[in-house]
DRENVEX-562452 format. One record per residue (C-alpha): x, y, z negated; residue number from 1; chain. Coordinates in Angstrom, 1 decimal. Layout:
X	Y	Z	NUM	A
...
This chain:
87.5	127.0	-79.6	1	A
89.8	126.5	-82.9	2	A
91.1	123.7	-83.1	3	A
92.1	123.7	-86.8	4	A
90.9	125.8	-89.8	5	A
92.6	127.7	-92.5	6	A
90.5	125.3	-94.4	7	A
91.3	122.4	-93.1	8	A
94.7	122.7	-93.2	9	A
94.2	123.9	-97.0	10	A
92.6	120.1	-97.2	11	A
95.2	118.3	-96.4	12	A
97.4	119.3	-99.3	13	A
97.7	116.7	-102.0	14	A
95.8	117.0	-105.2	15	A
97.7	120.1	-106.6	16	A
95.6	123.6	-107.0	17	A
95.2	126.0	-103.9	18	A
97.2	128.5	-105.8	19	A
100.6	126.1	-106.1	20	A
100.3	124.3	-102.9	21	A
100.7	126.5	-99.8	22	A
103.8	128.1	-99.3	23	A
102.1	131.2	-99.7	24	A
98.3	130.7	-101.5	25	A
95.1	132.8	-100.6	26	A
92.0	133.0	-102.9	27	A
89.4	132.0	-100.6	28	A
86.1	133.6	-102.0	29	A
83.8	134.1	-98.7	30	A
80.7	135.3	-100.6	31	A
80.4	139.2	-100.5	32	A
83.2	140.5	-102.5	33	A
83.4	143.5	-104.9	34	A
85.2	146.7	-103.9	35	A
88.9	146.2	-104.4	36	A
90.2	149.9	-104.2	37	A
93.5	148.9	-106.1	38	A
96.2	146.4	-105.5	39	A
99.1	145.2	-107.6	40	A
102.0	143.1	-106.7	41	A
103.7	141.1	-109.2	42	A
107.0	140.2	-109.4	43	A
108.0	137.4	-111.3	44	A
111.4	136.2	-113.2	45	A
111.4	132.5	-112.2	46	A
108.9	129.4	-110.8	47	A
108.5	128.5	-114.3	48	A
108.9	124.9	-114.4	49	A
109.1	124.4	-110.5	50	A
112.0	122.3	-109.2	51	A
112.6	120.8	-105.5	52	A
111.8	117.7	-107.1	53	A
108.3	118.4	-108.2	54	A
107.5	118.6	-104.2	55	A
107.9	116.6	-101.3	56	A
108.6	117.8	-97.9	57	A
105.1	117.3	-96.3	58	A
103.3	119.0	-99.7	59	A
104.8	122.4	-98.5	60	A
105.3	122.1	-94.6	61	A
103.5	120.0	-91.5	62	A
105.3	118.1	-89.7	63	A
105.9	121.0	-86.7	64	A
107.6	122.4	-89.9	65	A
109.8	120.0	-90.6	66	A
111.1	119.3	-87.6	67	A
111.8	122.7	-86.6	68	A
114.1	123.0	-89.6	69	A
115.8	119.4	-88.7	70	A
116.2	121.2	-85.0	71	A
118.1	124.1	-87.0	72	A
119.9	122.2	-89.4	73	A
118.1	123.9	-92.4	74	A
118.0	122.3	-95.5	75	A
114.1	122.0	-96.8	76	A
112.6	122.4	-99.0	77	A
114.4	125.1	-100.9	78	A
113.8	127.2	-103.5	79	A
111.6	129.4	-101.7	80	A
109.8	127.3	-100.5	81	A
107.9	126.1	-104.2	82	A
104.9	127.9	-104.6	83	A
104.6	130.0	-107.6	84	A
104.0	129.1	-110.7	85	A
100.2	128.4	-111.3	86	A
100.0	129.0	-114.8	87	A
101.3	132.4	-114.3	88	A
98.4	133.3	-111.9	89	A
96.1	131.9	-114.5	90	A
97.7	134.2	-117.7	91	A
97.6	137.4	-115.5	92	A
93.5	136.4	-114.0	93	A
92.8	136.1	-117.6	94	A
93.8	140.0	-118.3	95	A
90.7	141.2	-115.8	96	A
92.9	141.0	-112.5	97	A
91.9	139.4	-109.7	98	A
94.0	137.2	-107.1	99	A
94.0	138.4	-103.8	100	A
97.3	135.8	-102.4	101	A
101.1	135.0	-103.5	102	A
104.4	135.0	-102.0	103	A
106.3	131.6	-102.9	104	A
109.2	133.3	-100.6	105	A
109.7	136.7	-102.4	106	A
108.2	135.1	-106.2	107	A
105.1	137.6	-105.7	108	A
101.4	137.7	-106.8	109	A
99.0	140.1	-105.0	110	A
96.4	141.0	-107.8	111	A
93.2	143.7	-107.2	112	A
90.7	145.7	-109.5	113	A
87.7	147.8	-108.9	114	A
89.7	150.9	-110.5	115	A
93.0	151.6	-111.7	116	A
94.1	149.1	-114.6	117	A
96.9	150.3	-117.1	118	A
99.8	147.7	-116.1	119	A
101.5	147.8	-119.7	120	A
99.7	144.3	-120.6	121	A
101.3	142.9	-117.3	122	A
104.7	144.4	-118.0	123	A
104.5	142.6	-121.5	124	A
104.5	139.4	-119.9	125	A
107.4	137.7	-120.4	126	A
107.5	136.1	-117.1	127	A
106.5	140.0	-115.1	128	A
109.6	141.3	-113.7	129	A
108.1	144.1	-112.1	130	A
105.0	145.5	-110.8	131	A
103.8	147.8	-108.2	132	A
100.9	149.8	-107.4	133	A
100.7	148.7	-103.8	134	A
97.3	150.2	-102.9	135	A
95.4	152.9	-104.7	136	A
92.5	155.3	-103.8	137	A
94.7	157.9	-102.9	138	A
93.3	159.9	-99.7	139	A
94.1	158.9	-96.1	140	A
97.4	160.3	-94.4	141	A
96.4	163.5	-92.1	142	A
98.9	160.5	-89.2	143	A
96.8	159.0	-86.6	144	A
96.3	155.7	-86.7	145	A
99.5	153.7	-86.0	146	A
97.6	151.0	-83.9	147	A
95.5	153.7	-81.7	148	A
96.6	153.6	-78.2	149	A
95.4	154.9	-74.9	150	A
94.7	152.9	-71.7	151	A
94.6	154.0	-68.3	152	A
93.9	152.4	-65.1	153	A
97.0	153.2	-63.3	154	A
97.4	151.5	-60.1	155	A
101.0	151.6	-60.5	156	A
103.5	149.7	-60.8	157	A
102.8	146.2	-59.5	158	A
100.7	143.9	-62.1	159	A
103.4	141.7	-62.1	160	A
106.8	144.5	-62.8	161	A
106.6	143.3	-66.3	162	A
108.0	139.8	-65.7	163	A
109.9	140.9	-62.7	164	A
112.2	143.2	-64.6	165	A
112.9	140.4	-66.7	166	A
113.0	137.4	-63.6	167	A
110.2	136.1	-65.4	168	A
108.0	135.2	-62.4	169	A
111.3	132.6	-61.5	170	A
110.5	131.1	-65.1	171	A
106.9	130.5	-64.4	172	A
107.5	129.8	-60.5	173	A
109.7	127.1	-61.9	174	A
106.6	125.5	-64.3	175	A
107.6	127.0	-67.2	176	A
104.5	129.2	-69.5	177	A
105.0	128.2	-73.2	178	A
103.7	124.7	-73.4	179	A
104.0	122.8	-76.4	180	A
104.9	126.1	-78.1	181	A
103.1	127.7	-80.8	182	A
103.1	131.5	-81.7	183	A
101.7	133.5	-84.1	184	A
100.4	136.9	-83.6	185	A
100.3	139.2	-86.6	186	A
98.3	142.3	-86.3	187	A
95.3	144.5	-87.2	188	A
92.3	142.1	-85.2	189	A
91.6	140.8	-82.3	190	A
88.2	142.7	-81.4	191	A
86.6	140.9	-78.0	192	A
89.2	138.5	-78.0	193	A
86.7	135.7	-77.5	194	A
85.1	137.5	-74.7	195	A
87.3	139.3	-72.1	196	A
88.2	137.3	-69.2	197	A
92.1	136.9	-69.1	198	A
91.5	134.6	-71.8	199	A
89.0	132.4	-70.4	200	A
91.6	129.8	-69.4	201	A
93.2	130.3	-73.3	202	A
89.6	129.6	-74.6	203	A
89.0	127.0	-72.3	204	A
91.6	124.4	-72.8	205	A
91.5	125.2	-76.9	206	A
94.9	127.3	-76.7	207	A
93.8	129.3	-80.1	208	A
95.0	126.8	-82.9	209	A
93.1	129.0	-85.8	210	A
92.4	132.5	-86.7	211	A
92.9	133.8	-90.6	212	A
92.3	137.4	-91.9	213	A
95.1	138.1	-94.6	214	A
92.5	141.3	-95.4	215	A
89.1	140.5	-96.1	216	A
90.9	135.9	-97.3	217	A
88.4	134.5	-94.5	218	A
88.8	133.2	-91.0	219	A
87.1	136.2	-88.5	220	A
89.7	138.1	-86.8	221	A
87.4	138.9	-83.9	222	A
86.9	142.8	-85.0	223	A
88.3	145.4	-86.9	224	A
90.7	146.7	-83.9	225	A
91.8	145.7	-80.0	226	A
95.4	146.3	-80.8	227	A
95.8	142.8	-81.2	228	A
93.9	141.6	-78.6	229	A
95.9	144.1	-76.0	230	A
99.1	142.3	-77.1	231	A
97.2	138.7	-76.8	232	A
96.6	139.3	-73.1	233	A
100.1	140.3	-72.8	234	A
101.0	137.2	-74.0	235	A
98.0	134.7	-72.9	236	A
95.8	136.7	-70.2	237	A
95.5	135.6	-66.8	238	A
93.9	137.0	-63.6	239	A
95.4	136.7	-60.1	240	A
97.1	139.8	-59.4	241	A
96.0	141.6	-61.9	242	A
97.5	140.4	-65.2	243	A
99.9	137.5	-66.0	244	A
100.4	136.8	-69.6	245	A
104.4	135.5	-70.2	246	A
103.3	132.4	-71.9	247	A
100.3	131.2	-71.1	248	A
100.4	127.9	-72.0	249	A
101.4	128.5	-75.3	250	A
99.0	127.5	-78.5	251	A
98.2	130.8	-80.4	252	A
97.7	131.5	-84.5	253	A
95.7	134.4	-84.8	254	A
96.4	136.3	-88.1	255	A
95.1	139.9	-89.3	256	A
97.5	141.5	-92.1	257	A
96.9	145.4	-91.1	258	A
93.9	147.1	-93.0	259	A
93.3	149.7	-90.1	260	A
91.2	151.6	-92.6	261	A
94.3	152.7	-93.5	262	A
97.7	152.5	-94.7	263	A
99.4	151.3	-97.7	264	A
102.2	149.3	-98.7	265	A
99.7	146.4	-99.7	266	A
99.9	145.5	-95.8	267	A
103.5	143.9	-96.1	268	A
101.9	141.6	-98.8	269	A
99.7	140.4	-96.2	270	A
102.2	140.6	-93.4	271	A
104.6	138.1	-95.7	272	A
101.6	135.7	-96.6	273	A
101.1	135.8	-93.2	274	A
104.6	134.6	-92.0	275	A
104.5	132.2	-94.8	276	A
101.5	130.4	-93.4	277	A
102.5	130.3	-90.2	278	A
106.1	128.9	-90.9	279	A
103.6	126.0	-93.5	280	A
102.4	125.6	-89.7	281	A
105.3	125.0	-87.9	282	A
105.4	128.1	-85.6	283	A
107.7	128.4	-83.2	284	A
107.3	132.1	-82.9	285	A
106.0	135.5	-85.0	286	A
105.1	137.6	-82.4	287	A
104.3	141.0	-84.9	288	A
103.2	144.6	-82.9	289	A
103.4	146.5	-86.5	290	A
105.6	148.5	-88.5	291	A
105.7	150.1	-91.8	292	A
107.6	153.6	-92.5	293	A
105.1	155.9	-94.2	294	A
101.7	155.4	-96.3	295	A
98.5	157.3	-97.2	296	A
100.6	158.0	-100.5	297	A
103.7	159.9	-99.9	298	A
105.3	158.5	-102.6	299	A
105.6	154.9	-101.3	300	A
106.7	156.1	-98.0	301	A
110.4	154.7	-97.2	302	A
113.2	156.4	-96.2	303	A
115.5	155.5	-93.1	304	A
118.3	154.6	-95.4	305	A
115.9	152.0	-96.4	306	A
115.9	150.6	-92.4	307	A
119.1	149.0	-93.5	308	A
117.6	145.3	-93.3	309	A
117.7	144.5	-96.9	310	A
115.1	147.2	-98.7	311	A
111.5	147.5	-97.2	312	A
109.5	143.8	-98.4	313	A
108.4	143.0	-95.5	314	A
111.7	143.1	-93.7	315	A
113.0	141.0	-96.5	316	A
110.0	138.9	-96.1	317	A
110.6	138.5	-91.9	318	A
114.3	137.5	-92.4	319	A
113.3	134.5	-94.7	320	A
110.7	133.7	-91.9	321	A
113.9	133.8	-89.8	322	A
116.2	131.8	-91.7	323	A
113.4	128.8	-92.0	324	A
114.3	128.5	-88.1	325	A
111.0	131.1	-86.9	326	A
112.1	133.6	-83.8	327	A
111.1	136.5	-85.2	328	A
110.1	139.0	-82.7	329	A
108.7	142.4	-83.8	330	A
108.5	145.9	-82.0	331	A
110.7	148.6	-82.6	332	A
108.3	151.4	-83.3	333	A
106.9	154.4	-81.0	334	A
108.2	157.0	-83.4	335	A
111.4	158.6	-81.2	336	A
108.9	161.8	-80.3	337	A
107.9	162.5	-83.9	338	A
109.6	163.4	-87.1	339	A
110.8	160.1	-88.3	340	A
112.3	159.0	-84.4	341	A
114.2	155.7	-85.9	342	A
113.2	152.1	-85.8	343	A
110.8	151.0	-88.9	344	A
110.2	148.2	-90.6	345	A
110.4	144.8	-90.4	346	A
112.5	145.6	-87.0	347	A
115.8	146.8	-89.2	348	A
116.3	142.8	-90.2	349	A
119.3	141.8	-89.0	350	A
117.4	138.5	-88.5	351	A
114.5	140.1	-86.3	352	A
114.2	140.5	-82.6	353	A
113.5	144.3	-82.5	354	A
112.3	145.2	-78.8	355	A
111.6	148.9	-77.4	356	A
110.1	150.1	-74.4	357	A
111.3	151.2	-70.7	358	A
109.3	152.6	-68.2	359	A
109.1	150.6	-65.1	360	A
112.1	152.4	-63.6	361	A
114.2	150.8	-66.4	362	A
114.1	153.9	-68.4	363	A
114.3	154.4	-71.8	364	A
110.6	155.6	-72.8	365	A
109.8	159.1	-74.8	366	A
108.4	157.0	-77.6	367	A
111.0	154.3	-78.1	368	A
112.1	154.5	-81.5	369	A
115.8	155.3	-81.3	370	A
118.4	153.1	-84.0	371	A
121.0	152.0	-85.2	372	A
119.9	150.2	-88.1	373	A
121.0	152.8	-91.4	374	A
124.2	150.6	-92.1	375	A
125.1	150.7	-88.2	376	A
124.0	147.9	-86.6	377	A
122.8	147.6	-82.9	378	A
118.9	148.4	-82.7	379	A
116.7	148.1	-81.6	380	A
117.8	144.7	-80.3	381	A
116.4	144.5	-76.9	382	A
113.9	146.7	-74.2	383	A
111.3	145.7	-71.7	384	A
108.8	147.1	-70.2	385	A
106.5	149.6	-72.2	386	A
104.8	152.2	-70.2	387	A
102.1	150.9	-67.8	388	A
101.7	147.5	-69.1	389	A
98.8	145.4	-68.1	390	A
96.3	144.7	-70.9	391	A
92.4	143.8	-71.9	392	A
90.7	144.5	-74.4	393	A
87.3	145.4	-72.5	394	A
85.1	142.3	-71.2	395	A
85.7	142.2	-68.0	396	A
88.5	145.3	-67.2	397	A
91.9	145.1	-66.9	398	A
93.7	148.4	-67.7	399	A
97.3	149.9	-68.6	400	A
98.6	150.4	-72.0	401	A
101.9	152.0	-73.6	402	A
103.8	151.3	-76.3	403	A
106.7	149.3	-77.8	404	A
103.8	146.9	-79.5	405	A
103.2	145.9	-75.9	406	A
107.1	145.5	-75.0	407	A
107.5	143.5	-78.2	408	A
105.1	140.2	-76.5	409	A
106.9	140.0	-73.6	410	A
109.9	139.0	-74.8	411	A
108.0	136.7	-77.0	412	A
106.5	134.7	-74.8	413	A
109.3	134.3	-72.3	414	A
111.2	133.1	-75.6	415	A
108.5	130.6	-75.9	416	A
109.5	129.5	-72.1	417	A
112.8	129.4	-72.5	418	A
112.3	127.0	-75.5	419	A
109.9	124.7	-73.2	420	A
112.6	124.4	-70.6	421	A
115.4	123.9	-73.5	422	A
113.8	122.3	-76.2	423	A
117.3	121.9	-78.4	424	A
118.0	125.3	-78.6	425	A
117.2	127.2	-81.7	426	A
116.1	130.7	-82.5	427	A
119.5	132.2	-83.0	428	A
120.3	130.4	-79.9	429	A
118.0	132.2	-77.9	430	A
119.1	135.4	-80.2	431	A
122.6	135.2	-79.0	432	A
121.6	134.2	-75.0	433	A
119.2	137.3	-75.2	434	A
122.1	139.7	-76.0	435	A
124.1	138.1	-73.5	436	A
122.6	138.3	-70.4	437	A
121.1	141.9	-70.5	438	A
122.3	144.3	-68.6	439	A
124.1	146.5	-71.2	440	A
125.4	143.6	-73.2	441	A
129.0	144.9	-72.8	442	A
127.9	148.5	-73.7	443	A
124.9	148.7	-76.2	444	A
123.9	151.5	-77.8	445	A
120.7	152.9	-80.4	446	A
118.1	153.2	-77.2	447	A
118.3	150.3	-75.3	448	A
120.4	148.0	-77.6	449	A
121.4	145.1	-75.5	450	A
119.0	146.2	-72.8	451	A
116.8	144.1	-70.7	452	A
117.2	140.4	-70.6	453	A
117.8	137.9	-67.4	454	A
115.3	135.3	-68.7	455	A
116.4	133.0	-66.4	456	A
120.0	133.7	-67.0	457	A
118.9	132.6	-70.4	458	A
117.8	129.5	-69.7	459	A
120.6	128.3	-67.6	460	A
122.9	129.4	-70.1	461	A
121.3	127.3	-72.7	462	A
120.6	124.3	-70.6	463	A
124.5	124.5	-69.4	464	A
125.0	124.5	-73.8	465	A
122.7	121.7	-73.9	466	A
122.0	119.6	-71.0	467	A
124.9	117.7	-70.1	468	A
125.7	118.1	-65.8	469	A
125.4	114.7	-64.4	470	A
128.1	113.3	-62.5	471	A
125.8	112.9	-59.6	472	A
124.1	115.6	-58.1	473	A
121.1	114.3	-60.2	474	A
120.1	111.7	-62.1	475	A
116.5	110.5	-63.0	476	A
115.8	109.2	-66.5	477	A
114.5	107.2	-68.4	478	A
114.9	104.6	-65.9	479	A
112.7	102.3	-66.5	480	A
109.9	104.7	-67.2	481	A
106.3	104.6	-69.1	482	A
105.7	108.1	-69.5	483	A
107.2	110.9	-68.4	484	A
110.0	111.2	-65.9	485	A
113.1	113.6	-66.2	486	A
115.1	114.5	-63.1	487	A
118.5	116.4	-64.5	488	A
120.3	118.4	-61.6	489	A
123.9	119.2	-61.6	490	A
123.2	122.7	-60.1	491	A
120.0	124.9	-60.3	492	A
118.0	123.8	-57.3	493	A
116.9	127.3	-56.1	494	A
114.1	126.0	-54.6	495	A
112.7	122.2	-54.9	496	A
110.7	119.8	-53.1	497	A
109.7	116.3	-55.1	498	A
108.0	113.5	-52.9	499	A
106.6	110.2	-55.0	500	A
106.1	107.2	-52.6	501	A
104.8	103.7	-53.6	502	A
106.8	100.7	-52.4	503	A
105.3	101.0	-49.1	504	A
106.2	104.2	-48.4	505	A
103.0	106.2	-49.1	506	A
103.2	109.4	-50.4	507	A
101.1	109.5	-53.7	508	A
101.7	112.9	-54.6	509	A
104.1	116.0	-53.6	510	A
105.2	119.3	-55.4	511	A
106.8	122.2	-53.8	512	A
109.0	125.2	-55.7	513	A
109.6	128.1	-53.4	514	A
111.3	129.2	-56.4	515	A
113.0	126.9	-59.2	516	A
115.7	128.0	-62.2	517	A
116.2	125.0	-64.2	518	A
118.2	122.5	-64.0	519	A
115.6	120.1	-65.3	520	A
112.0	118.7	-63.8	521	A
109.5	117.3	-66.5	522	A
107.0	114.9	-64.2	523	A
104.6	114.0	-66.4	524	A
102.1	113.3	-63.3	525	A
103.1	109.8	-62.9	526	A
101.5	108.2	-66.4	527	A
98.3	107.1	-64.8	528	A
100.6	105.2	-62.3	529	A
100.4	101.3	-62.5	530	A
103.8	99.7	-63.1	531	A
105.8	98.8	-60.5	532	A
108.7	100.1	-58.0	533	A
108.8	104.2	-56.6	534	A
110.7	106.2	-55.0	535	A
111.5	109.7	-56.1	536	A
112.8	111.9	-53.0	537	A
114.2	115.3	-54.3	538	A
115.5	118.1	-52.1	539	A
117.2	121.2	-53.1	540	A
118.3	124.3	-51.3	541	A
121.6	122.4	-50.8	542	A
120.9	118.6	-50.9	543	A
118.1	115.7	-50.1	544	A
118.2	113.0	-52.5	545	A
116.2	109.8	-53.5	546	A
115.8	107.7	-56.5	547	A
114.4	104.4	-57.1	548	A
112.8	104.4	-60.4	549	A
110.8	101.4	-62.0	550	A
107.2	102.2	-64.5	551	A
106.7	100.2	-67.0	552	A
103.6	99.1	-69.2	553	A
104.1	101.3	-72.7	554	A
């Protein structure tokens, strides 16, 4: 079922030590560990001797990674990009303290001990900027647990009102569901994730690409909590009329960075050695359900002036994800009826895609956390549907969830469709065509931000951006063919019919779109097809057409 291992991928790094190659670097130890009760996260001046040069581009990134950055225009690598400095992890594992993973993108060490060390001796280092107690033994929070949530097996509304409010049953009538994408879902486990049926189909044609656990440094995510694998079905669950995942034909990272057990700042360590790994990966998408706003240890708790995008970690950490070319979409927080009511972090990054919750009547939900950002700026970003969500985390039952964590994957995977169906466009791209095809782009304001998004609007935005309009009323190309065949259409057909005839006029295969939003048609049917002379007949809402293409050998 996974097709690639956190250790495998480890493997393919050239001959430099686990701690200096990845992007981020995890001690991987999978015999029975000690109890770490304390964590310390190390901040450090410089990358010691580290310079662009000492690194190629495929020592730090695959090659997803690098050409989703060439896409963007990003320079890579860059500075944050070098891993840190090895020698410094070996000076401060020498004093007793032991590695748990690093940050190459904030110039961080995560180090543990069984009991609270005196930090002068790491202060006195001369390359220690700073440290933090990040996780201590002080007593759980009297808060409920951030990732509980209650199903229900509601018969309204419609299995399918989800996509609908956002025309995304047009994008998947139309053939699009996330292929060739690849997200990855940050969370606090993925309990029965290998065993409920809306991911049979997922399982079945290898869609999980690997699992980590940024907790426990080993590769079983399938426990701990179903909070992640609620937001998995959202994304990847199928059953007919019961639950339709947004992008399910997307490839899937599953990463664990919440400790459920409880609550401490340590988590946006994880969550930013997480996002480092996956952008190493060459994700097209973070998909994160999680927030951070207050701990088990009052004193660490943030303030709301802090939701200004540039204090808490791990929103510093999700805007680097961002700027590396990731679509960074995280949910805005269920906190609007209790004390703290605002949006929490990561979802104050200017760079992050922060989503809250309507009800299926397209009203603003009780929970919703409420914005602006603390220095003003529109949030949360966009809403979709919160309350009454299909999800599974039970074998073989399909119930209804609420909260802004199950919002949050919908417009994640219809991102991932729109970049199938417009593979130039970027992440701030999609960012900008998001904003401007919701219904309250002209009028935002701190519930509903931009509002809810025409996903299909979206795409024909971007394709117009993109896709030049032939001068006919399509064209088919390339022309001769091996492979695959694109039809481009000057208008959006509405609905489509595509006929493929041989030379003597028998039909060898025929499609039908009751319903079709793009101004493109990938067939990719035809490569099995012996070389020779076909005819491509096309009809539209509007038009009948027919093109005369010619296969070639490859």
């Amino acid at each position: 079922m996974v097709k690639n291992s956190f250790n495998s991928f480890c493997l393919k790094k050239r001959n430099i030590c686990i701690t200096a190659i990845l992007v981020f670097s995890c001690n991987l130890l999978f015999s029975q560990e000690k109890s770490y009760n304390v964590f310390y996260r190390i901040y450090f001046k410089d990358k010691g001797p580290y310079s662009i040069n000492d690194f190629s581009a495929v020592d730090l990134l695959s090659e997803r990674a690098i050409e989703r950055r060439e896409k963007a225009g990003i320079p890579f690598p860059d500075f944050r990009d070098l891993p840190v400095y090895d020698e410094y992890i070996n000076q401060i594992s020498s004093l007793g303290f032991k590695l748990h993973c690093t940050s190459g993108w904030m110039n961080t060490a995560l180090f543990k001990t069984e009991v609270l060390r005196d930090i002068d001796s790491l202060m006195a280092l001369p390359f220690v900027s700073n440290v933090k107690i990040v996780k201590s033994t002080a007593a759980k929070s009297s808060a409920a647990d951030k990732l509980f949530f209650t199903t229900s097996r509601d018969a309204l509304p419609p299995y399918d009102q989800p996509l609908l409010m956002l025309n995304g049953k047009s994008v998947h009538n139309s053939g699009f569901s996330g292929k060739g994408k690849l997200i990855a879902v940050l969370d606090g486990g993925f309990s029965n994730a290998d065993n409920i049926t809306s991911l049979n189909a997922l399982r079945d044609r290898n869609g999980i690409a690997g699992t980590f656990d940024f907790v426990g440094n080993n590769e079983f995510v399938y426990g701990y909590h179903s909070h992640g694998t609620a937001v998995l079905s959202i994304l990847a669950g199928y059953v007919p009329g019961v639950i339709e995942g947004s992008a399910q034909g997307a490839e899937y990272w599953l990463l664990r960075t919440e400790d459920t057990g409880s609550e401490f700042p340590v988590e946006e360590d994880f969550w930013a050695a997480a996002a480092e790994f996956a952008d190493s990966l060459g994700v097209d998408i973070i998909s994160s359900s999680l927030g951070y706003f207050i701990f088990d240890d009052p004193l660490s708790d943030y303030k709301y002036s802090d939701m200004d995008g540039n204090t808490a970690f791990v929103t510093l950490a999700a805007d680097i994800a961002a700027s590396k070319g990731i679509l960074v979409v995280n949910s805005a927080g269920n906190e609007r009826n209790n004390p703290w009511i605002r949006i929490i972090a990561p979802s104050d990054g200017d760079s992050v895609l922060a989503v809250g919750a309507v009800t299926w009547e397209k009203s603003i939900s009780s929970f919703s956390s409420a914005g602006p950002s603390w220095d003003n700026r529109i949030k949360p970003d966009l809403v979709s549907q919160g309350v009454s969500v299909p999800i599974q985390v039970k074998t073989t039952t399909v119930e209804r969830g609420n909260g802004t964590s199950f919002s949050c994957p919908l417009i994640s995977g219809m991102a991932a469709c729109i970049m199938e169906a417009v593979p130039l466009a970027t992440a701030s791209d999609i960012i900008s065509s998001l904003y401007s095809v919701s219904d309250r782009y002209h009028y935002p304001d701190s519930l509903y931000g931009y509002g809810i998004p025409d996903i299909a609007e979206a795409i024909n935005e971007l394709q117009d951006k993109y896709i030049p309009k032939p001068d006919n009323l399509s064209i088919a190309s390339p022309n001769p063919f091996n492979e695959d065949l694109k039809i481009t259409f000057r208008e959006v057909p509405e609905k489509l019919s595509v006929e493929f005839y041989n030379m003597n006029g028998k039909l060898l295969m025929k499609t039908d779109f009751g319903d079709y939003i793009s101004r493109t048609l990938i067939i990719n049917e035809l490569r099995s097809y012996e070389p020779g002379i076909y005819f491509i007949r096309v009809q539209t809402i509007r038009e009948k057409f027919t093109h005369k293409v010619i296969k070639i050998d490859r």
